[in-house]
C-alpha positions as CSV (number, residue, x, y, z in Angstrom):
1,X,64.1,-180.4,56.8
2,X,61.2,-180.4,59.0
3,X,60.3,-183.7,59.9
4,X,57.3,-185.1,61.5
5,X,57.7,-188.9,62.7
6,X,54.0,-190.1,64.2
7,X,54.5,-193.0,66.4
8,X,50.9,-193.5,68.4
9,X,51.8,-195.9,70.8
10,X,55.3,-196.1,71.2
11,X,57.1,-193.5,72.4
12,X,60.5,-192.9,72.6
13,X,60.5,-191.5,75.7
14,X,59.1,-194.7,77.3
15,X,60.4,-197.7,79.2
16,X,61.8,-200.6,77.5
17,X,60.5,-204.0,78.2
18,X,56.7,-203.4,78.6
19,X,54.2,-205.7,76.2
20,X,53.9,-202.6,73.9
21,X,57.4,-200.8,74.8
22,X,60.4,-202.1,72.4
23,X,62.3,-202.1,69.6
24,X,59.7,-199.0,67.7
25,X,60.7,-197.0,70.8
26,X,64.5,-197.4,70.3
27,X,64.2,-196.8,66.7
28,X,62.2,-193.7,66.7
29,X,64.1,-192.2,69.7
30,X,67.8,-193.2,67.9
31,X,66.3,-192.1,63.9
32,X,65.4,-189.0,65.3
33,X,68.2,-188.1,67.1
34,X,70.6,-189.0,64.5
35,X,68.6,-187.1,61.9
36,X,68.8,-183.8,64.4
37,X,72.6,-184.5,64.2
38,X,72.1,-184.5,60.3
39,X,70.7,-180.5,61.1
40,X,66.9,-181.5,60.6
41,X,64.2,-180.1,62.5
42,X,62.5,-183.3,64.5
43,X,59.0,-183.4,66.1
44,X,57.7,-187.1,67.7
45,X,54.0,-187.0,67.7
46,X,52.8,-189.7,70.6
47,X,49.8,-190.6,72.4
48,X,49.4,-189.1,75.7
49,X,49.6,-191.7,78.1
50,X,49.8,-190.3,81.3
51,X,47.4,-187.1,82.5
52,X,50.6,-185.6,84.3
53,X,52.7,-185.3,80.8
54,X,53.5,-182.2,79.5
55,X,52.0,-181.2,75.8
56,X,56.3,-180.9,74.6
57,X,59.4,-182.6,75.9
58,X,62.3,-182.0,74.6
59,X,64.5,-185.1,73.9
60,X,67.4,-183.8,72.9
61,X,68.4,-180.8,70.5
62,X,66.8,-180.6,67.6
63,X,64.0,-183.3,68.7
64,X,60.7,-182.5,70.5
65,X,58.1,-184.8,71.8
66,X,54.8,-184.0,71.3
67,X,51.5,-186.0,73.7
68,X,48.5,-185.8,71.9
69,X,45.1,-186.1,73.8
70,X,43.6,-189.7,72.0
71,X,41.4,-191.1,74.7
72,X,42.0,-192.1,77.8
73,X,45.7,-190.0,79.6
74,X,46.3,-193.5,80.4
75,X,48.3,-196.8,79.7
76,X,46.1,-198.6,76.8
77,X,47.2,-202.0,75.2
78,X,48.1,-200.7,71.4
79,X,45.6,-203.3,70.0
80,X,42.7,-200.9,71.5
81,X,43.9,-197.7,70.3
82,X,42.7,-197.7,66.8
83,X,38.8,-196.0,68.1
84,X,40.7,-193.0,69.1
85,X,43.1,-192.2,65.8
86,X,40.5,-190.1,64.1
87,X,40.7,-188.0,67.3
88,X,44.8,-188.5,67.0
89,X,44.9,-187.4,63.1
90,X,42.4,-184.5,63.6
91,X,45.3,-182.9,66.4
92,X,47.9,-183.6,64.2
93,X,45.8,-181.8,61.1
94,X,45.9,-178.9,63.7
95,X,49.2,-179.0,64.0
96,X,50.4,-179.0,60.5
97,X,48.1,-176.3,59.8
98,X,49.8,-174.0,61.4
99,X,53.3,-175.4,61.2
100,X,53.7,-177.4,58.1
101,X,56.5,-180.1,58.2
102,X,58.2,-181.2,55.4
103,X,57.9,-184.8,55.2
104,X,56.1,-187.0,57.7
105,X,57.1,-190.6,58.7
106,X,54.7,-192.9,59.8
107,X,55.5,-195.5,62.4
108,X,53.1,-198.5,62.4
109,X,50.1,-198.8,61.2
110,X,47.6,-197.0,62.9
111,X,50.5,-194.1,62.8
112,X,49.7,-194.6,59.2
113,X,46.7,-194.2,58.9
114,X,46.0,-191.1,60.9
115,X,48.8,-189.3,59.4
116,X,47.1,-189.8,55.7
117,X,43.7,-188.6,57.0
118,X,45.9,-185.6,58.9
119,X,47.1,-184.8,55.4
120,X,44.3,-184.9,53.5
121,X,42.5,-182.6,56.0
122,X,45.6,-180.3,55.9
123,X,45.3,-180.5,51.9
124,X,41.9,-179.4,52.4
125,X,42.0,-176.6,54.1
126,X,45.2,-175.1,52.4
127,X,44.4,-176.5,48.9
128,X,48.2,-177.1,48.6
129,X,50.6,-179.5,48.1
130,X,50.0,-183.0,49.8
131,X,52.5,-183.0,52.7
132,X,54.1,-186.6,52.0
133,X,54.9,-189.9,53.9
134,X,56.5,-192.1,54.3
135,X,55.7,-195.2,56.2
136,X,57.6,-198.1,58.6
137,X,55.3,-200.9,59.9
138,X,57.4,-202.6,62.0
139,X,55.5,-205.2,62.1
140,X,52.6,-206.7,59.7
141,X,48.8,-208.1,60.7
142,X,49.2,-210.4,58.2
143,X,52.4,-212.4,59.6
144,X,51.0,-211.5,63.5
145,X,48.0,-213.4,61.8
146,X,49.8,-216.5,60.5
147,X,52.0,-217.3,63.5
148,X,49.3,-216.7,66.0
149,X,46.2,-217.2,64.9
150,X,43.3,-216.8,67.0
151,X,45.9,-215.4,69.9
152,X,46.3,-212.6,67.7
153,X,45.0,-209.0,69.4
154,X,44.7,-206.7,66.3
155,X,41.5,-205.1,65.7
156,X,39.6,-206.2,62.7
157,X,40.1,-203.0,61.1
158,X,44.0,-203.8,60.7
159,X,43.5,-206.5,58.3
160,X,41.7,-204.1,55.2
161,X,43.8,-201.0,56.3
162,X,47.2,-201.8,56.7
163,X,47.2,-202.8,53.3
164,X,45.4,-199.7,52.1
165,X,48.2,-197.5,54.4
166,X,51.2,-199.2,52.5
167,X,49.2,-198.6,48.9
168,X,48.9,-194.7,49.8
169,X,51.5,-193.8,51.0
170,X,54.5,-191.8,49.4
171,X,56.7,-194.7,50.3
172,X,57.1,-197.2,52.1
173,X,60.4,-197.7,54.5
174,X,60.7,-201.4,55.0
175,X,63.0,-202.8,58.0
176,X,64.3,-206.3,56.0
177,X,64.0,-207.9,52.9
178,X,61.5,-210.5,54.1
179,X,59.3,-207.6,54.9
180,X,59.6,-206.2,51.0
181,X,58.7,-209.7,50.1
182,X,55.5,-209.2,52.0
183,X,54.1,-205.6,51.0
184,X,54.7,-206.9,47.6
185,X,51.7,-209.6,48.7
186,X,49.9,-207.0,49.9
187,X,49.8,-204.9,47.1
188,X,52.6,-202.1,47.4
189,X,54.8,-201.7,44.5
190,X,58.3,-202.2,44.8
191,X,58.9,-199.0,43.1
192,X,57.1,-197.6,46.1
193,X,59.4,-199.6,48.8
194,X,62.9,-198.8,50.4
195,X,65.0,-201.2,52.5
196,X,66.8,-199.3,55.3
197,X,67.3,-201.2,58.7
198,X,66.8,-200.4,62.3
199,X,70.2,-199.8,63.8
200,X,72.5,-199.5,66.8
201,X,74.1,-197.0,69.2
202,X,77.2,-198.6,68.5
203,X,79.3,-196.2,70.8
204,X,77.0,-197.3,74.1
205,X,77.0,-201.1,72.7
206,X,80.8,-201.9,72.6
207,X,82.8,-205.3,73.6
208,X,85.0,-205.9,76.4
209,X,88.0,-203.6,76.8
210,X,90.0,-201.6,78.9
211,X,87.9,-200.1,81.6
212,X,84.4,-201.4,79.6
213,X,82.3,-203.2,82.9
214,X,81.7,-206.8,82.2
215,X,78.6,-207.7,84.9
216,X,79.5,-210.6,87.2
217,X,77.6,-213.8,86.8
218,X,77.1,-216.9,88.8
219,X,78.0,-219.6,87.2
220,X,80.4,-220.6,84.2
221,X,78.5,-220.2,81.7
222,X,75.9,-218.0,80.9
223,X,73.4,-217.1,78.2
224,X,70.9,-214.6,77.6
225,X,67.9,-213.1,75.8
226,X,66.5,-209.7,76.2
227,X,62.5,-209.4,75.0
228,X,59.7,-208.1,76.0
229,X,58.1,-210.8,77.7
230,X,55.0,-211.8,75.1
231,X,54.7,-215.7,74.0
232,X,55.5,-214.9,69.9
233,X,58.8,-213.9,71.3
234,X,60.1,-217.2,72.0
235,X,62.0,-217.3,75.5
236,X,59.9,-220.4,76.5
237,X,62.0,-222.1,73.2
238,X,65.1,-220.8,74.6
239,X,64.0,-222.0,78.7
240,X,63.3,-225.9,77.1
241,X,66.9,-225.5,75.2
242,X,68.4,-224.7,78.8
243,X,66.9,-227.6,80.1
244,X,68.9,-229.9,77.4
245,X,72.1,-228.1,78.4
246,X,71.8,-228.5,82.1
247,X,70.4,-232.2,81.5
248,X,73.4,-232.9,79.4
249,X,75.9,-231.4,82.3
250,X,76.3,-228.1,81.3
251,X,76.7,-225.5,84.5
252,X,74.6,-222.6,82.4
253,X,72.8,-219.9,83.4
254,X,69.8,-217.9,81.7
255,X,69.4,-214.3,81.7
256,X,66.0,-213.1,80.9
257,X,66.0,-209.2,80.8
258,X,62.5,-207.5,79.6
259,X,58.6,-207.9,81.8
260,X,56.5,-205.9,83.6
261,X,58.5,-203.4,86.1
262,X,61.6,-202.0,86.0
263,X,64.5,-204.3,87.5
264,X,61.6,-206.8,88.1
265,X,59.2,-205.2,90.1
266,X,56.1,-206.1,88.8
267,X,57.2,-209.5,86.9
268,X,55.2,-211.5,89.8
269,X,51.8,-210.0,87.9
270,X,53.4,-210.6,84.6
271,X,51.1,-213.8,83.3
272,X,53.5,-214.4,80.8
273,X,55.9,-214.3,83.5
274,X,54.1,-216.6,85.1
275,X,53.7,-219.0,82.2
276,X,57.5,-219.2,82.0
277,X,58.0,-219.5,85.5
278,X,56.3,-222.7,85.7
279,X,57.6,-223.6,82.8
280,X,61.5,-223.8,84.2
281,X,60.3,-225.3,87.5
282,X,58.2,-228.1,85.6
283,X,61.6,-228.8,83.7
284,X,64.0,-228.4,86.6
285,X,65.7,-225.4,86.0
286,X,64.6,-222.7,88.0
287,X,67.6,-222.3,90.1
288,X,69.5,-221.7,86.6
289,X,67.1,-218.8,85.1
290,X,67.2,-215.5,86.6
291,X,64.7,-212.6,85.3
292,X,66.2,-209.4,85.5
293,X,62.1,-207.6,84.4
294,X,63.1,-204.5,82.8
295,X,66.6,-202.6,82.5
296,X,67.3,-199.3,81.4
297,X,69.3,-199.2,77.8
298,X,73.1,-197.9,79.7
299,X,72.4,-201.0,81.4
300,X,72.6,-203.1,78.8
301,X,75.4,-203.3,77.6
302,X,77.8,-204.8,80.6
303,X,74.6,-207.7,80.4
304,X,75.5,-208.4,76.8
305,X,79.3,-208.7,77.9
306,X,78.3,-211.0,80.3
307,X,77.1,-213.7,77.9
308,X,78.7,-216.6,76.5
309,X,75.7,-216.5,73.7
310,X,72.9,-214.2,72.9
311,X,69.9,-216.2,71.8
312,X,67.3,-214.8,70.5
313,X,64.1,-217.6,69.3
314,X,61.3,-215.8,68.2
315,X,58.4,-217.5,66.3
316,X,58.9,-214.3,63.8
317,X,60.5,-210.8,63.9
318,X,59.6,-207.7,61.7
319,X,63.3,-207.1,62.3
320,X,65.0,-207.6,65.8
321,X,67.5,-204.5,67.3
322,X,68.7,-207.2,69.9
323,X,71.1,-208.9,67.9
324,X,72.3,-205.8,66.6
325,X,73.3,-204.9,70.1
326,X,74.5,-208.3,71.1
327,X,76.6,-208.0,67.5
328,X,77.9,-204.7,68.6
329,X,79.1,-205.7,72.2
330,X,81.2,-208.2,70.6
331,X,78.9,-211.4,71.1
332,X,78.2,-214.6,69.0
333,X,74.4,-214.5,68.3
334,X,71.9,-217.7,68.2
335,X,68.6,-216.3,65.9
336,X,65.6,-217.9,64.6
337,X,66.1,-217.6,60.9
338,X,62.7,-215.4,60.3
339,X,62.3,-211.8,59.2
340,X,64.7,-209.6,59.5
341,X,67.0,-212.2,61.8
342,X,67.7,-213.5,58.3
343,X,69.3,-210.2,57.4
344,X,71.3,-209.1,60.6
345,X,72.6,-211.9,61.6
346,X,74.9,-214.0,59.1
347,X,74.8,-217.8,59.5
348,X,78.1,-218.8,60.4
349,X,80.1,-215.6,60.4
350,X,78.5,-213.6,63.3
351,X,76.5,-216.1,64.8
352,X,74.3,-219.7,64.0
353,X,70.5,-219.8,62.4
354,X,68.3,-222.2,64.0
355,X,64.1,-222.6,62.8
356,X,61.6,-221.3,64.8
357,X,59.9,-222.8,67.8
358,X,62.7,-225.9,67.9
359,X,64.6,-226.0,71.2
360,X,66.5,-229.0,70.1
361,X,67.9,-226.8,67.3
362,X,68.6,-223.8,70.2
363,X,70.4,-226.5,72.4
364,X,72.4,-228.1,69.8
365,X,73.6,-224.4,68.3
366,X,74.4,-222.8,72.0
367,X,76.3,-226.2,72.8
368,X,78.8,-225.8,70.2
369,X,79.4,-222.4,70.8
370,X,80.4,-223.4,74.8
371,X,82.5,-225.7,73.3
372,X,84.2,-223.4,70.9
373,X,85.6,-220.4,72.5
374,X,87.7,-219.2,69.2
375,X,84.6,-219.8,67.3
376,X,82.9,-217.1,69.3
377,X,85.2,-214.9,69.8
378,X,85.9,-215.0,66.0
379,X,81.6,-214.8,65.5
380,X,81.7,-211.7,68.0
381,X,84.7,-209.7,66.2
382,X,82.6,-209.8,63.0
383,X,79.4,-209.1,64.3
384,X,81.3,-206.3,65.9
385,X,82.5,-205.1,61.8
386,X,78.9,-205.4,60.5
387,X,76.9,-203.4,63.5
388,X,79.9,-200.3,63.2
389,X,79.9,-200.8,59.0
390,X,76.0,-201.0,58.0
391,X,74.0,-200.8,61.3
392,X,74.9,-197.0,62.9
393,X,72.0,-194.9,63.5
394,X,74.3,-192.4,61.8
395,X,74.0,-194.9,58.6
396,X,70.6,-195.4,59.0
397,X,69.5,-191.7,59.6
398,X,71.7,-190.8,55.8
399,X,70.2,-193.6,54.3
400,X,66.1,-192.6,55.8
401,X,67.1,-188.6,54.6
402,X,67.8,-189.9,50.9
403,X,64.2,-191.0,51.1
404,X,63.1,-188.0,52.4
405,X,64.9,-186.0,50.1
406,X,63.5,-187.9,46.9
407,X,59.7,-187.6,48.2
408,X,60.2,-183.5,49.3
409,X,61.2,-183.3,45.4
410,X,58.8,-185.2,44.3
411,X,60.4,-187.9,42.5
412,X,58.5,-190.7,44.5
413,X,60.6,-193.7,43.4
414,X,63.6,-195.4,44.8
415,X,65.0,-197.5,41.3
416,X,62.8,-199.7,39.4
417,X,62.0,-203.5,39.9
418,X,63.8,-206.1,38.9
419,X,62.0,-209.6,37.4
420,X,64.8,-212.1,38.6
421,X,63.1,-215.0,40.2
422,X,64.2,-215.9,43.8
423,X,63.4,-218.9,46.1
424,X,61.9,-218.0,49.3
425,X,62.0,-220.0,52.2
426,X,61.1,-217.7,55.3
427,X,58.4,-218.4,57.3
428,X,56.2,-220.7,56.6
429,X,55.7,-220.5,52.9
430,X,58.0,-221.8,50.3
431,X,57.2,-220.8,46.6
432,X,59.2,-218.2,44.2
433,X,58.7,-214.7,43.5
434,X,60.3,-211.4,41.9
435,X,63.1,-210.2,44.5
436,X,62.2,-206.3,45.2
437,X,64.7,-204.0,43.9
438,X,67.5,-202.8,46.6
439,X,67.4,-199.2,46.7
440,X,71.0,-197.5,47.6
441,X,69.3,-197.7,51.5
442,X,69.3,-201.4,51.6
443,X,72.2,-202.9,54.0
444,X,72.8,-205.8,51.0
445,X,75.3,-203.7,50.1
């Protein structure tokens, strides 16, 4: 197949650790690599960022990165982009004039919705078959809304079109259950949604062995959390849980890796930086927190190997690729139990669940875990199992090309719903609901 993945603002050649560089870029630079492996035809349509980028860069075989001209050849926060996506669907309508893929998938939703009005105007002109698509959100306006509130960036036109994206589209790809549950508020039918995960490179993300580098640290025990360095994320939480530890005796160390600047260059400008900077100093625990600013991904992994704990508190989480990684290197995990934390991580078998925005909770889960060396060792052999059984790009490409497949021959749906009622408690909502069907893609397996 020829496949078109549109990701406007994230692109996979970029560097991790930025405000608007994360997990999208890992997942549409690992997809599409694993999908050329699968013998498909890839093409990554991206905003142009940069004036000295080529028009096509190669990634790899089999995957091409295309820079579209959308306003400015410059860095532009991806909460200002939407003015220039008519400009961004009207190149890719070009495009797929000439050389028409055979499926496209959408990544977030202003990727969305210029790849639907690129359609239609191909359509148009060719009077044709509607090229179809499929679409991942990776994250929704409407949860971004409810955790926080005015803070929240989106434009206005996010709130009535995001919904309208996931309604018109071919289908829609969803990252976790949790995220099912909410295109089904929105409107999308769960005929019309898949589950199939992010994943991990689980050959670069390994544990400890012969030969594997372990990075030194520099005190007995350390933690660590790896985000891009925006409040929702949470590393403020997992700062004030530190502060318990140390206050209680512990000899810990924090490990921040993501900010502005790679290795750190830039984190002095970083005003989130800055927030959490005084933040450990006003709770006496600066000489314990070291931020590492950004790190290149075959860093990574001798970081993870360093930790005693991975924590990772974030207020919510579309779906979260660091605990995947911190699973596959072999390492007990400490996640907020939102999104699609709830699905990755299993409470008490690869690592502990803890509720959002509570330190105390982060403190008390991390403490036991220092105290219990078998108890993490036995958490990080089977998060090890599940990352190398469910989570594999090579999984997740197989399980993304059965969706392809389905919508190239035109038979749209994945199974059909299911009525059996099911308690939610994610979030902050508790009420019950029909649980969406799990196609064959969903990692409940």
């Amino acid at each position: 197949m020829r496949i078109a993945m549109v990701s406007e603002h994230a692109s996979p050649l970029a560097v991790l650790g930025g405000v608007d560089a994360g997990g999208q870029n890992v997942h549409v630079a690992e997809l599409s690599g694993a999908l050329a492996d699968r013998g498909h035809q890839v093409t990554v349509y991206t905003r142009r960022d940069d004036a000295s980028q080529p028009v096509r860069v190669p990634l790899r075989p089999g995957v091409e990165v295309v820079h579209v001209d959308a306003g400015p050849a410059r860095a532009v926060p991806k909460d200002e982009l939407f003015p220039f996506m008519g400009t961004f669907a009207s190149v890719l309508a070009a495009e797929w004039f000439v050389d028409r893929p055979d499926v496209v998938h959408a990544h977030f939703w202003m990727s969305g919705h210029a790849a639907l009005d690129a359609v239609v105007q191909v359509q148009a002109r060719t009077g044709g078959v509607r090229i179809p698509v499929a679409q991942t959100f990776h994250a929704l306006g409407v949860v971004k809304r409810r955790h926080q509130g005015a803070a929240d960036t989106s434009p206005a036109e996010r709130e009535w079109i995001e919904p309208a994206v996931g309604r018109s589209v071919d289908q829609v790809v969803a990252t976790c259950s949790d995220e099912a549950f909410e295109l089904k508020a929105l409107g999308v039918p769960l005929h019309q949604i898949s589950v199939v995960p992010c994943g991990v490179d689980a050959s670069l993300f390994r544990p400890v062995g012969d030969g594997v580098p372990v990075e030194e640290r520099s005190r007995p025990a350390r933690i660590l959390t790896v985000s891009r360095l925006v409040r929702r994320k949470g590393v403020g939480t997992t700062i004030a849980a530190l502060a318990a530890l140390v206050q209680a005796g512990r000899d810990v160390e924090l490990v921040v890796v993501g900010g502005a600047g790679v290795a750190g260059a830039d984190l002095p400008d970083d005003p989130e930086y800055q927030r959490l900077d005084a933040l450990a100093r006003s709770l006496g625990v600066r000489d314990h927190v070291t931020f590492r600013g950004q790190l290149g991904q075959h860093d990574m992994p001798a970081v993870y190997r360093s930790a005693d704990v991975v924590v990772c508190a974030p207020w919510y989480e579309p779906f979260g690729i660091v605990p995947l990684e911190a699973m596959a290197c072999g390492r007990a995990v400490v996640a907020s139990r939102v999104g699609g934390l709830i699905d990755t991580v299993v409470e008490d078998a690869t690592g502990l669940h803890v509720p959002p925005r509570d330190e105390t909770a982060v403190a008390a889960a991390v403490a036991g875990l220092l105290d219990d060396a078998d108890r993490r060792e036995r958490y990080g052999r089977a998060g090890r199992a599940r990352a190398e059984r469910r989570y594999t790009w090579q999984e997740v490409a197989a399980a993304s090309e059965r969706v392809y497949e389905r919508l190239v021959a035109g038979t749209g749906a994945v199974t059909a719903p299911t009525t059996a009622p099911v308690t939610r408690t994610t979030g902050t909502r508790t009420g019950r609901t029909a649980r969406p069907a799990r196609s064959t893609e969903s990692t409940a397996r």
